[in-house]
N, C-alpha and C positions, 0 to 999 in steps of 0.2 A: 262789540263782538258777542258781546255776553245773549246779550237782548236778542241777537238775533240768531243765536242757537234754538233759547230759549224759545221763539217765536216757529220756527222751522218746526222743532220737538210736537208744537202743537199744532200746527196745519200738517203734519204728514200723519198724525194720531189724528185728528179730525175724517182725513181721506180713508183712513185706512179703517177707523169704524165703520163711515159709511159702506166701505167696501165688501167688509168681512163678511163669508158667511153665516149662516144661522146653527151650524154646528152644537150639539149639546156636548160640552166637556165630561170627561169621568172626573166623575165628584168622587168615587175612591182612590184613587190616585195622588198621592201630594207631586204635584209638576214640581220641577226642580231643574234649576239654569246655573251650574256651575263651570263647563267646559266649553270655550269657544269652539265649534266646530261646524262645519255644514256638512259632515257626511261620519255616521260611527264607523266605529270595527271593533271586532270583537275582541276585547281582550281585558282578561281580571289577574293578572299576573302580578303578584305584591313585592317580589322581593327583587327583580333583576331593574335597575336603574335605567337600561334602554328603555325596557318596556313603558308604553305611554296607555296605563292601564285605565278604564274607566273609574270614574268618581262614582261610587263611594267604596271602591274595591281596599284601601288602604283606612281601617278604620272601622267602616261600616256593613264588609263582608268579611277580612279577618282584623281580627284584635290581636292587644295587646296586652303583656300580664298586667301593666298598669296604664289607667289613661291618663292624661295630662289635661287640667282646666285652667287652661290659658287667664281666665277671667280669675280665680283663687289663686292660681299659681302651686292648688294639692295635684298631687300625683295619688289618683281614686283605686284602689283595691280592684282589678279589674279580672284576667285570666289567672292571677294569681291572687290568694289574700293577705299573705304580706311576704314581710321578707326581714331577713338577719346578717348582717356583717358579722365576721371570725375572721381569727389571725389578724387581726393586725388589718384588718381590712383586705386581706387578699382573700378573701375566700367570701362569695354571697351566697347565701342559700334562698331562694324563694319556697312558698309552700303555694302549691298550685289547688286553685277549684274543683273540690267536686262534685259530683255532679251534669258535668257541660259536656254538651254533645256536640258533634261536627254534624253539618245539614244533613248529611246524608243515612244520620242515625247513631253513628259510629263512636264510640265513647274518645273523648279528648281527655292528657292526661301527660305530664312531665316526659314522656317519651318524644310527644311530637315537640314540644321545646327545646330538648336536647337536640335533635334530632336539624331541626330550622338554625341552630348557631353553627352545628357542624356543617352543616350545608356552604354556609359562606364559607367556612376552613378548605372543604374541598374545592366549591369553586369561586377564587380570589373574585371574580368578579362582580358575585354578588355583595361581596361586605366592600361597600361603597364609603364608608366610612374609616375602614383598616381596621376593625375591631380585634381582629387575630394579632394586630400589635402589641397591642397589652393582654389580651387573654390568655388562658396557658391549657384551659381546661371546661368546658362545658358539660354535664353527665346527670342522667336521671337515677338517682339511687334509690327511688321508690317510684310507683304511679302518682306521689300528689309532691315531693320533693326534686326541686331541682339545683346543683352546684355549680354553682362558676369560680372556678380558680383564677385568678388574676396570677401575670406574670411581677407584676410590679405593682403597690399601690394605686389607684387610679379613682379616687373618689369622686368622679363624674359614671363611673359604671354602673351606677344603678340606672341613670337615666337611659344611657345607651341601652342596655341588654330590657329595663322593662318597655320602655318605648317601640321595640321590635316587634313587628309580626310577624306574629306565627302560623305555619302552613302545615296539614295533613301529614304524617308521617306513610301514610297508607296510599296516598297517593303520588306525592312526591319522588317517594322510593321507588315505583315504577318506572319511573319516565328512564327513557336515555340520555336525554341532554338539558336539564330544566333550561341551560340560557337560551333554547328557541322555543320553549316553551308559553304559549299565548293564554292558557287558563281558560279557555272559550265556555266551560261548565261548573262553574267557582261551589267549592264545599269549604263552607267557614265554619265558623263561629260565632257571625255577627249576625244584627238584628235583620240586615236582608240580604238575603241569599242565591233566591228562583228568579231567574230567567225565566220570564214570562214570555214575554218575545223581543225577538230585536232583527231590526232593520236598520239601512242606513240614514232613515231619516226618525227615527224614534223607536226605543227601545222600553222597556219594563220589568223592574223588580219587585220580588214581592219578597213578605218579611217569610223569615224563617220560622219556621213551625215549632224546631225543636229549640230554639233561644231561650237562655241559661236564666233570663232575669224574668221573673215570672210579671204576664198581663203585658209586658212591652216586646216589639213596640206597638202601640194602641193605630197605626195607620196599615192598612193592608197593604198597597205598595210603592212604589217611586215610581213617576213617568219622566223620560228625558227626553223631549225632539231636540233637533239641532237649531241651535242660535249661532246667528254668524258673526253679531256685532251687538254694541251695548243700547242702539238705537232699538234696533228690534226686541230684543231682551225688556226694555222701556213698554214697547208697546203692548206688549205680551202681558206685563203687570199690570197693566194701565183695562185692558182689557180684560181679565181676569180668567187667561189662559195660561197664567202660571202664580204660581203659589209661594217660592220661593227663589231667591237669587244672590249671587254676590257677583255684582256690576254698579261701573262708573255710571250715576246718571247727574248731571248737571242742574242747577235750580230745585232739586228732589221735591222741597217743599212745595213749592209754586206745580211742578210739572206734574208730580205723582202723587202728594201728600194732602196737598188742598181737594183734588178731585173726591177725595173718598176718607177722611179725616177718622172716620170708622175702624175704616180697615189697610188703610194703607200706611204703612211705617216705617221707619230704617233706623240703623244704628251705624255709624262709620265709626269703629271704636279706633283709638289708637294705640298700635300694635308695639312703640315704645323703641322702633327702627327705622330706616330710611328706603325707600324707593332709591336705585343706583343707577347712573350711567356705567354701566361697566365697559372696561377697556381692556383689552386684549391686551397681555402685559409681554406675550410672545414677537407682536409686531416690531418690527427694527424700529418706528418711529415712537411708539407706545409704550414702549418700554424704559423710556426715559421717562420720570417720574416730575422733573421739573417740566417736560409734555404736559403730561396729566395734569400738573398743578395749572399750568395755563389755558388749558382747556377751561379749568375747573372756577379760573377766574373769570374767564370771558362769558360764564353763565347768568346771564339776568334769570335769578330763580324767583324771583318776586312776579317776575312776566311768565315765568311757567309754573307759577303756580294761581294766578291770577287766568291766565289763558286755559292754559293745559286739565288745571285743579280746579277751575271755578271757587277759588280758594275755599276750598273746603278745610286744607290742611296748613301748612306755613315751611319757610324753608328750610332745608337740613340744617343741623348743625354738622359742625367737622367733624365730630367723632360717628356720625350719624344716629348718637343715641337720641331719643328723645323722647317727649312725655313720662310717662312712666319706667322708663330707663336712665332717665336723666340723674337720678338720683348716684348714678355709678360715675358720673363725671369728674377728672380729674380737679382739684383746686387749680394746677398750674396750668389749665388751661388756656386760660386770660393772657399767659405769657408765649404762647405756641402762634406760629404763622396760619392765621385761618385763611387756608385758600378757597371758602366756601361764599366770601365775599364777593360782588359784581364789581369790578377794579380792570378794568381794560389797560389801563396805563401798564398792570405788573403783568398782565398774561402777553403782551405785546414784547414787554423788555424779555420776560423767560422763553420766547419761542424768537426773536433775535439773538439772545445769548446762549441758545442751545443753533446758533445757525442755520434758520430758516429764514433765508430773505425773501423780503418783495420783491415782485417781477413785476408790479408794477403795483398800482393803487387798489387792487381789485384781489390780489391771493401772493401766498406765499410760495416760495417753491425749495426743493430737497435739493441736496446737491448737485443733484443728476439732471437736474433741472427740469424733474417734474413738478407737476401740481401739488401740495398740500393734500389731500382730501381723503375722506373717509366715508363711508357706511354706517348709518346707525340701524341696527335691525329693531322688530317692533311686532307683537303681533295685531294683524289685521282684526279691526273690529275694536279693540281696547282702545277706545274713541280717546280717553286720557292721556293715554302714553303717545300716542299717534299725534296729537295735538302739543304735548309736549316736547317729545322731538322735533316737531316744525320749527316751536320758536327755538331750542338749541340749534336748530341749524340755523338762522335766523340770523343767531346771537354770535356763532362762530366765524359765518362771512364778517364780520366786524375787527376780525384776527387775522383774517386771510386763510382762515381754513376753511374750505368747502365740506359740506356735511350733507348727504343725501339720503333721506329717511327712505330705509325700505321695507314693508311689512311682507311678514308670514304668515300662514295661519298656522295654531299654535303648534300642532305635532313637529311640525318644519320647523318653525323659532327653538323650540325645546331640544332638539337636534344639535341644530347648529349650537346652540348654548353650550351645551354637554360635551360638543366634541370640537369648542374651540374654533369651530370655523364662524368669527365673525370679528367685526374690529372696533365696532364700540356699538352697545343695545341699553337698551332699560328692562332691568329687570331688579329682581329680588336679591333680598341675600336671608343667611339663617341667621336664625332667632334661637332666643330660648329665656328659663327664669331670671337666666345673669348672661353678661355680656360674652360671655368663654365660647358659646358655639359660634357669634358672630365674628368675633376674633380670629380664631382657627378658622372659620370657615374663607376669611381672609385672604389669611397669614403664613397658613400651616403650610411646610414645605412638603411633607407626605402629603398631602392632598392634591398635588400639582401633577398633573396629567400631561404625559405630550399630546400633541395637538391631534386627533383623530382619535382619540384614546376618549371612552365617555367617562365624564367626569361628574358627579354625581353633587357636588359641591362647588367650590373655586373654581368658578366657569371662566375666570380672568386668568388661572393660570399664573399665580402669585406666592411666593413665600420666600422668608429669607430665616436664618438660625438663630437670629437675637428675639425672635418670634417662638420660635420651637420651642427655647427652653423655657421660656417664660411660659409657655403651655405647661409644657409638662410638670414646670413647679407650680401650678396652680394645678394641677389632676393629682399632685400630692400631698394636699390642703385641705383641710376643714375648719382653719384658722378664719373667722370671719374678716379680720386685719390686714391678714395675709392676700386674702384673695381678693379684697379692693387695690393692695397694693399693687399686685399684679394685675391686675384689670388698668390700673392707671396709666403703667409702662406699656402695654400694647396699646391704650388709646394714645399718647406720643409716640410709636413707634407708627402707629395706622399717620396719624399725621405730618411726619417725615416720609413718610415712604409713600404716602398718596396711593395704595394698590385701587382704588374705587372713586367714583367721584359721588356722594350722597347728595341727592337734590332736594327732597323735601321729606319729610314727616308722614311714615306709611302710614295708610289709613286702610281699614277692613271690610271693604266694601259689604253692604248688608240690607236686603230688602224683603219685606215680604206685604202680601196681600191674605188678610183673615178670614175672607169671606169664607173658605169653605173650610177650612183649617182652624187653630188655636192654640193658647201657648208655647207661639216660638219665644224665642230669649229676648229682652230689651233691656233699656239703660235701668227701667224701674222693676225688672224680675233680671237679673245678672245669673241664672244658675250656667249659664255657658254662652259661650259665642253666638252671635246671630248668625254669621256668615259662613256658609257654605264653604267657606273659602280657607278655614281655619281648619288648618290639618293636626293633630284628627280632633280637634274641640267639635268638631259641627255633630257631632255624634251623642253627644247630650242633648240636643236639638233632635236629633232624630230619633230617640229612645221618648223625647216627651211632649210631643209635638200631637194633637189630637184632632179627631174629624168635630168639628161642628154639630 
């Protein structure tokens, strides 16, 4: 199977050079393939969770008082230059930048910060997180100082409140209604800004003029056409009509890496979590947990990562930590039921002894005497996951449950994700330094949305109380002891309760072509993520990134 992707890969790159035409690329331009789409729309909208805003609008046209490098794991001095805990930890003050202007000239300043946490306060919809649950108070008591009162303890708030972007007080304050608000004319503070031009089939930005960090960024602007799928994305590099990417591409070394050993490279770092089937925990059938755990049995992940992964990566663990999060793993692990095992024999007896019988050799059936069967949603083009879903479904007619992969493209998968309409997909879950946002993002019972309700997180629609408070005593912590210990009880608690099924060991998809371009990030320069795909890490990338 392998051989003959591999094989395909290069007779359709063969046709397709001879084909192409003689086109001169702009060599000022860094190309950039981060969003699956075949058609844009205009929209830079940072804060409202529907909004499906263009890359690099979060990050790379507004900031954040501090940024996070994923690769160090420091939280960098960013909109703000530092910050002070008082009271007892209820009270943070940051001291904001001065100096830094918003694109449009306009001096930025602890106003517009106060100003973007109120925002959520007024409209719930934007704080996607619940941040007004523990907050009590946000306020700018000068132009370079800003306070946040904490209702309670909450010593995860630094991350929450500096990780936030921040929006224009000058503008925002105009609008009538920011939730239909699209941003079609983005005024940041990041290194690009100008809308050069944009159509539906490629668009352009260019850097910001008036950008707070002096000389960057050293590239004049981004160009984005639309890529539909990871094949095309492949050729696109291959042919040196694009410059950077974060996409699945199979054999890399052989298919993209041997051709041009110069300038072609990747990084697939590991992100230290797992790729998810997730399960709609709302479904009458899915929401039985010994479901999920049988499902989660009848998964040959060795076959989908072998097929699916071109083993690039290896299979999940139970807790889905892995690699560089492994280190959070419970001792008593070794004594928990791993249902992340291939064991057909136990996913057979738990979906007989939750009452689903054969109607005959070939599927199971519900009481009612329908079929078994489900939907896995997927987006179109993510050659990986599309190929992974296959052999899940594959794997699940072996149980008698019928499994029909359906792809999206992604605005439509991201949708349905958010608002719960779907009954098992692969996708993501959250991350962060320590295991706490993966957990809650879980777990957390505030975070569980009725179903048409966009949900900005816990797209499974999951949480129970022996979760919550174990949350909430670890937002009460700085006990290093302490907040392993509680890390441990939610990973027994994730493994009892099965809300996700983790398949293999996410990896960061990462490519770039040097030819016109230089110093992007690698395993042997680590100053930030390679991949586009790394929110908002890619933005070290984009600040140091230079023309040839």
């Amino acid at each position: 199977m392998q051989k003959i992707i591999s094989k395909f890969f290069i007779l359709v790159f063969i046709f397709f050079c001879s084909c192409e035409n003689k086109t001169i690329r702009d060599q000022e331009g860094l190309i950039v393939y981060q969003e699956n789409q075949i058609s844009w729309i205009r929209n830079f909208e940072p804060l409202n969770p529907v909004s499906i805003c263009r890359w690099p609008t979060r990050g790379g046209i507004y900031e954040s008082l501090f940024l996070n490098n994923p690769i160090t794991t420091e939280w960098v001095p960013w909109l703000a230059t530092k910050y002070e805990w008082q009271n007892n930890n209820k009270k943070l003050l940051f001291t904001i930048r001065s100096g830094v202007k918003w694109s449009d000239g306009k001096p930025f300043n602890a106003h517009d910060v106060a100003y973007t946490f109120n925002l959520w306060k007024q409209f719930p919809a934007l704080d996607s997180r619940n941040a007004w649950e523990y907050l009590k108070d946000v306020v700018a008591i000068s132009d370079t100082i800003v306070e946040v009162d904490f209702k309670r303890v909450y010593v995860p708030g630094f991350e929450a409140i500096a990780g936030a972007y921040i929006v224009p007080k000058h503008i925002w304050s105009e609008l009538e209604d920011p939730l239909t608000f699209d941003n079609p004319n983005p005024v940041g503070t990041g290194p690009f800004t100008e809308i050069l031009r944009f159509n539906s089939q490629v668009w352009e930005l260019g850097k910001n003029h008036n950008y707070w960090q002096p000389g960057k960024p050293h590239i004049e602007k981004l160009i984005f056409p639309t890529f539909s799928s990871n094949e095309q994305t492949t050729l696109a590099l291959l042919s040196g009509k694009l410059d950077w990417a974060g996409a699945f591409i199979p054999a890399i070394q052989r298919i993209f890496v041997d051709k041009d050993p110069e300038h072609h490279h990747y990084w697939f770092r590991n992100t230290g979590y797992s790729t998810f089937l997730h399960t709609n925990t709302k479904d009458p059938v899915l929401k039985d947990s010994n479901v999920r755990k049988a499902i989660s049995y009848a998964i040959n992940r060795e076959q989908v990562v072998k097929v699916g992964m071109y083993d690039y990566t290896t299979p999940a663990h139970v807790t889905s930590l892995a690699g560089p999060m492994s280190k959070w793993h419970s001792p008593e692990i070794v004594e928990k039921e791993n249902w992340t095992v291939y064991n057909l024999d136990k996913a057979n007896k738990l979906l007989d002894d939750a009452g689903y019988k054969w109607k005959n050799k070939k599927e199971r059936i519900n009481a009612n005497g329908s079929p078994l069967k489900f939907d896995i949603i997927v987006v179109s083009g993510w050659s990986d996951w599309v190929r992974s879903a296959q052999v899940i479904s594959q794997n699940l007619k072996k149980v008698g449950i019928k499994a029909t992969v359906r792809t999206y493209d992604f605005g439509a998968w991201i949708v349905r994700m958010q608002q719960g309409d779907f009954q098992m997909a692969i996708g993501w879950a959250d991350k962060g330094d320590t295991p706490y946002n993966f957990f809650k993002g879980m777990m957390y019972s505030e975070y569980v949305k009725p179903i048409g309700e966009t949900a900005d997180i816990n797209w499974h629609r999951f949480g129970i109380k022996e979760a919550d408070v174990l949350i909430k005593e670890f937002e009460q912590t700085s006990d290093t002891k302490k907040m392993k210990n509680i890390i441990y009880r939610l990973q027994h608690l994730f493994i009892e309760n099965a809300p996700g099924i983790p398949l293999f060991a996410e990896l960061s998809w990462a490519e770039c072509n040097s030819k016109y371009f230089t110093n992007f990030p690698s395993a042997e320069n680590p100053y930030g993520p390679l991949s586009p795909n790394d929110q908002p890490g890619f933005v070290f990338a984009l600040l140091n990134i230079k023309k040839r």
